[in-house]
N, C-alpha and C positions, 0 to 999 in steps of 0.2 A: 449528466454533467455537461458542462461546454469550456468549450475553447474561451482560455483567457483574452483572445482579441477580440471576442464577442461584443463585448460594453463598447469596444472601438468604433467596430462597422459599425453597428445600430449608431451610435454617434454620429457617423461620417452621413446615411444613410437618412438619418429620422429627426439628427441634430437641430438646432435653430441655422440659420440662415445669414447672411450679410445681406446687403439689399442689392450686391453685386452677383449674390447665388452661391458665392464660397461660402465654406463650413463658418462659423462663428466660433472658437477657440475660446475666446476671452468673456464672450454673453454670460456664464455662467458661473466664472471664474471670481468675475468682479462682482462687489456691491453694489444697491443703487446709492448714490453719492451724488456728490451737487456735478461729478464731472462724466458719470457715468451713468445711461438708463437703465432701467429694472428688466429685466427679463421678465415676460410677460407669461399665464397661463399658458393661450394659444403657441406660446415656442416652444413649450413641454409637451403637448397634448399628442400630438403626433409618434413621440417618442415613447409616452405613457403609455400610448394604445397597442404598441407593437409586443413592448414588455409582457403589457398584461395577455397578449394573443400566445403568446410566444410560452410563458410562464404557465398556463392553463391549459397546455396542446397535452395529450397524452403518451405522446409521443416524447416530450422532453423531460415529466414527469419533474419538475424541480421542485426540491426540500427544501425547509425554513433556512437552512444553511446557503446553499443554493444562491436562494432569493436574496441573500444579505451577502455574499459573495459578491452578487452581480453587480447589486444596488455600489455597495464600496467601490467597487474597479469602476463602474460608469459614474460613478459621484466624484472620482480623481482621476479622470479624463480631461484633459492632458495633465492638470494640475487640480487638486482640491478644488471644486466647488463654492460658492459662496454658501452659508448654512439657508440662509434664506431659498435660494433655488432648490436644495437638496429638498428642503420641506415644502414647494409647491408640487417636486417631482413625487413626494409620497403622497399627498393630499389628491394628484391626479390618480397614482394606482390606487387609492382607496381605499377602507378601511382595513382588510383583510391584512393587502399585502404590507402594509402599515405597521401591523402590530406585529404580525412574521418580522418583519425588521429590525425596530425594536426590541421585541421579545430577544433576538438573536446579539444583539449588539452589546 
């Protein structure tokens, strides 16, 4: 099991970026829209990669529940996600942890 502020740091830590190097809040939050850019693969990628390190230690040992716990709490960091980002963020963990998601939801 872990700690509910987990989905946070990894956020704070692995999140996308501003171009001024603070955390980006809203990149994920928002749609893309004629007033607002898309969040890009590359600004998940870093964050995907940690999950899946992290989710696959033997040491952490996390269950399909687990996995769909996490997924939920860092998909409404700070606020609900946009659906679209949530689905490049699974499309990055890949097919496995994908269907553990699903399956659980």
């Amino acid at each position: 099991m872990y700690p509910t502020q987990h989905p946070r740091l990894l956020y704070l830590l692995y999140g996308p970026l501003q171009s001024n190097g603070m955390v980006d809040w809203e990149m994920l939050i928002q749609c893309a829209n004629y007033g607002h850019v898309s969040c890009s693969y590359s600004n998940l990628k870093e964050l995907a990669d940690i999950i899946i390190l992290i989710s696959s230690s033997s040491r952490f040992r996390w269950n399909d529940i687990t996995i769909l716990r996490f997924f939920t709490e860092l998909t409404n960091t700070p606020e609900p996600w946009c659906l679209e980002n949530s689905a490049k963020l699974m499309f990055l963990l890949g097919s496995d942890m994908t269907v553990k998601i699903l399956q659980n939801k």
